[in-house]
C-alpha positions in Angstrom: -43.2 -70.1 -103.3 -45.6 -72.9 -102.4 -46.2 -74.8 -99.2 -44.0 -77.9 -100.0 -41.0 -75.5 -101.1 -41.5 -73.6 -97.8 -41.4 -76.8 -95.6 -38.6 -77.7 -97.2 -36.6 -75.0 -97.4 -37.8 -74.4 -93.4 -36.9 -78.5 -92.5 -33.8 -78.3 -94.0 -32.7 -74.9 -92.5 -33.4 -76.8 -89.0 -30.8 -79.4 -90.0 -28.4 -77.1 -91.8 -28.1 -75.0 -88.1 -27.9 -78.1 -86.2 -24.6 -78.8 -88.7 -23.1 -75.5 -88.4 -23.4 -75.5 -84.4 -20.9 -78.4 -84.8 -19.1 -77.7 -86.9 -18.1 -74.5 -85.3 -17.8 -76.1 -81.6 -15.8 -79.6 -82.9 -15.2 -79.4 -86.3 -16.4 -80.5 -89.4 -15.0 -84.5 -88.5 -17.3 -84.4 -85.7 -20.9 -83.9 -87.8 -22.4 -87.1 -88.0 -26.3 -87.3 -88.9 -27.4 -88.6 -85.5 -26.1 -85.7 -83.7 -27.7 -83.3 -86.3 -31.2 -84.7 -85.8 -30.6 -84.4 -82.0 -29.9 -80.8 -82.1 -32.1 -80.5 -84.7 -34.7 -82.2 -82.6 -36.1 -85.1 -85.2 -34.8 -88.1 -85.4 -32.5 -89.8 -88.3 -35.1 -91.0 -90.5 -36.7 -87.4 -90.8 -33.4 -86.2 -92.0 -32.7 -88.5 -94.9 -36.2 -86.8 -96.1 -34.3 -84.0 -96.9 -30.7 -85.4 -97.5 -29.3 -88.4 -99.4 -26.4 -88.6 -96.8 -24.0 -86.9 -94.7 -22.1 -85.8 -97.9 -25.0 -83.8 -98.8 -25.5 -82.6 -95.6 -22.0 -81.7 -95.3 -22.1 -79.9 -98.1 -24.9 -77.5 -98.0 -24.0 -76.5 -94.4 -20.2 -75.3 -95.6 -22.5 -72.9 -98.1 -23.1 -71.0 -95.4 -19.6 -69.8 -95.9 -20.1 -69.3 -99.1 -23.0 -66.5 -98.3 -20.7 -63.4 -97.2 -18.5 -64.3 -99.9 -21.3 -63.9 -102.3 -22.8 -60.9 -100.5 -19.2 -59.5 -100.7 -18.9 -59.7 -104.1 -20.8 -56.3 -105.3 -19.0 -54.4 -103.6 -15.3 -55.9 -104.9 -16.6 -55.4 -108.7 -18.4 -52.2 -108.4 -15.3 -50.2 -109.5 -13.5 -53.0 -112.2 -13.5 -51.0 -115.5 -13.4 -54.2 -117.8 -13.1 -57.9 -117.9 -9.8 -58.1 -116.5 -10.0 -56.0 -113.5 -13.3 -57.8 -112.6 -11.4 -61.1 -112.8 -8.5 -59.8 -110.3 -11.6 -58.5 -108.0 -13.0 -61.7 -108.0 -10.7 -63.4 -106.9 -9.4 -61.0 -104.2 -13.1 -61.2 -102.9 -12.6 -65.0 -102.8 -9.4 -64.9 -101.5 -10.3 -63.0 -98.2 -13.3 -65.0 -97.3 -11.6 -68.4 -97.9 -8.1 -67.7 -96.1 -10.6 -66.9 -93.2 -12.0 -70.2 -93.1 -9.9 -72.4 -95.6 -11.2 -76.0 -94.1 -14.6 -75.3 -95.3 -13.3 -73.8 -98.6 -10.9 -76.5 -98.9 -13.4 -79.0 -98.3 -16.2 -77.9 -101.0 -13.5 -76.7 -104.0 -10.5 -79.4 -103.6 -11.0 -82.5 -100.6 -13.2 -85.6 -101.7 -16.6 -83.8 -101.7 -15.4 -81.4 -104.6 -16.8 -84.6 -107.1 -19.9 -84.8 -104.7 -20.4 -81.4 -105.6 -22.2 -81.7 -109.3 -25.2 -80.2 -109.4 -25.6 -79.3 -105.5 -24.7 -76.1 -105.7 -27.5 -75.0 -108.3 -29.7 -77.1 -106.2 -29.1 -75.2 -102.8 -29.1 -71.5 -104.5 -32.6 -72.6 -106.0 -33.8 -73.6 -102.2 -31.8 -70.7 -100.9 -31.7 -68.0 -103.5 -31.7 -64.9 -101.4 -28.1 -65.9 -100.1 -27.2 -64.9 -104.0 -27.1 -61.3 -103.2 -28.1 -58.7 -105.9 -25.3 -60.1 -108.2 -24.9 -58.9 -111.9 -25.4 -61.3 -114.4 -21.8 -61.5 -115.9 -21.0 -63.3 -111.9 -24.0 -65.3 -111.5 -23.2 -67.9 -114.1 -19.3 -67.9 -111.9 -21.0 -69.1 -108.8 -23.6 -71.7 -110.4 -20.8 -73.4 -111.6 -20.0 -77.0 -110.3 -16.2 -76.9 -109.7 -13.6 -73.9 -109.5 -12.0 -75.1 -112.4 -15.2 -73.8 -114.5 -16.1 -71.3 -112.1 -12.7 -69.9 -112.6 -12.8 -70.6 -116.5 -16.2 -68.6 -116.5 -14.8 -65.2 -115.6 -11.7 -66.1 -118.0 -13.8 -66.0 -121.2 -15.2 -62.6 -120.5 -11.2 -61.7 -120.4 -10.6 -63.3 -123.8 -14.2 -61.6 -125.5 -12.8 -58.1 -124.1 -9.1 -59.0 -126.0 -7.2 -59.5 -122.6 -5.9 -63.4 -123.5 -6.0 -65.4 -126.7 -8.2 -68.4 -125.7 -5.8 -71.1 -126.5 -4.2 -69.9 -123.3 -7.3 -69.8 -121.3 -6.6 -73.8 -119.5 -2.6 -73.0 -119.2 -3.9 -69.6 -117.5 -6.3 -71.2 -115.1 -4.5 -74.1 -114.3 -1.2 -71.1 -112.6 -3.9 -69.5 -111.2 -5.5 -72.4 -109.5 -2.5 -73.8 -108.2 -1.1 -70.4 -106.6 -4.2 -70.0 -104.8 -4.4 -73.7 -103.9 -0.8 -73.7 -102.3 -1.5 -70.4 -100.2 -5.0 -71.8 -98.9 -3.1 -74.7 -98.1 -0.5 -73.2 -96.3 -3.0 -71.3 -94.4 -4.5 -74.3 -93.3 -1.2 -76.3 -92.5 -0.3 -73.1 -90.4 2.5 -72.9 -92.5 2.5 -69.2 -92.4 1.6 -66.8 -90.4 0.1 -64.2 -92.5 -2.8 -61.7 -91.9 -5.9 -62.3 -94.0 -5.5 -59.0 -96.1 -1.4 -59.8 -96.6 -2.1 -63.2 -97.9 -4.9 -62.2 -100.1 -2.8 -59.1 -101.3 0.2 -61.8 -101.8 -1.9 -63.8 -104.1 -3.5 -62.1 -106.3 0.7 -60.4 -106.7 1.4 -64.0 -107.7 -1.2 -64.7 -110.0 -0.8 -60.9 -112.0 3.3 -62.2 -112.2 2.1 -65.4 -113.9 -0.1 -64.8 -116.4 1.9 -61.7 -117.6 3.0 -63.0 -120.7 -0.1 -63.8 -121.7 -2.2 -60.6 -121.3 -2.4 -58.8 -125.3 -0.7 -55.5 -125.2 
């Protein structure tokens, strides 16, 4: 790694903390960019050196949330004996680090900064690439994706290559399976239920099996 990669990656870890300390005292509404460089300890200008605007910002501090989920994943896939079972682990993995913070999850995968997203997150994992984790490479192409649409798409294909779906079915497959685990994060975060973390995982991925049913190939 050269000496401009290391500055960077060191400059905007200084600004990506100063987020996160926010964040987790006041929320995410209460980030703005002069109180980053404060706690950061440079001033405004020195910031936008490193990010086009509180968006980006934003953004690659609520990747810290991402890390354990990626770290996690290993150890969720290590016993899946095909496609299919890999796809379920996936997203139970996903579904237990997200209920625990579903504003930040929220935020990057459905509010208004899921179109800033683009090519941000292949851009922080290329700054940042030891918070990939030792991850196999049928998952890695998953989490460089740019939405959860594709992400979730991604692991579907292997499904189909193994003989689990027909792939005319793949879009009417993600799109149940997006929308159950959109309405439980949601409900999560409305404090709509009052569910424990493994109960609400465990209730999802129940859902999403029910759904898709009919389309698994016997």
């Amino acid at each position: 790694m050269n000496k401009k990669i290391i500055q960077k990656k060191r400059m905007m870890g200084y600004f990506i903390d100063a987020a996160n300390q926010i964040i987790e005292k006041e929320g995410i509404e209460a980030v703005t960019i002069r109180k980053v460089a404060d706690i950061a300890g440079y001033n405004s200008a020195t910031l936008y050196n490193y990010f086009n605007d509180l968006n980006h910002l934003l953004f690659f501090a609520s990747m810290k949330y991402l890390k354990n989920y990626a770290f996690s994943l290993k150890y969720y896939i290590k016993d899946s004996m095909n496609a299919f079972d890999k796809f379920f682990a996936v997203w139970k993995c996903f579904c237990h680090h997200s209920f625990k913070n579903p504003k930040i999850y929220y935020i990057i995968f459905f509010d208004k900064y899921r179109n800033f997203i683009n090519d941000t997150i292949k851009e922080y994992y290329s700054i940042f690439p030891e918070e990939l984790g030792e991850l196999s490479i049928e998952i890695l192409p998953m989490l460089m994706e740019k939405n959860i649409y594709i992400r979730t798409m991604t692991i579907l294909k292997a499904c189909v290559a193994e003989g689990f779906f027909k792939k005319e079915h793949l879009d009417q497959i993600n799109e149940m399976i997006l929308l159950i685990y959109e309405g439980m994060l949601l409900r999560i975060l409305n404090k709509q239920v009052d569910f424990t973390n493994e109960y609400a995982a465990d209730t999802t991925i129940r859902y999403m099996k029910q759904a898709i049913k009919s389309y698994v190939i016997l």
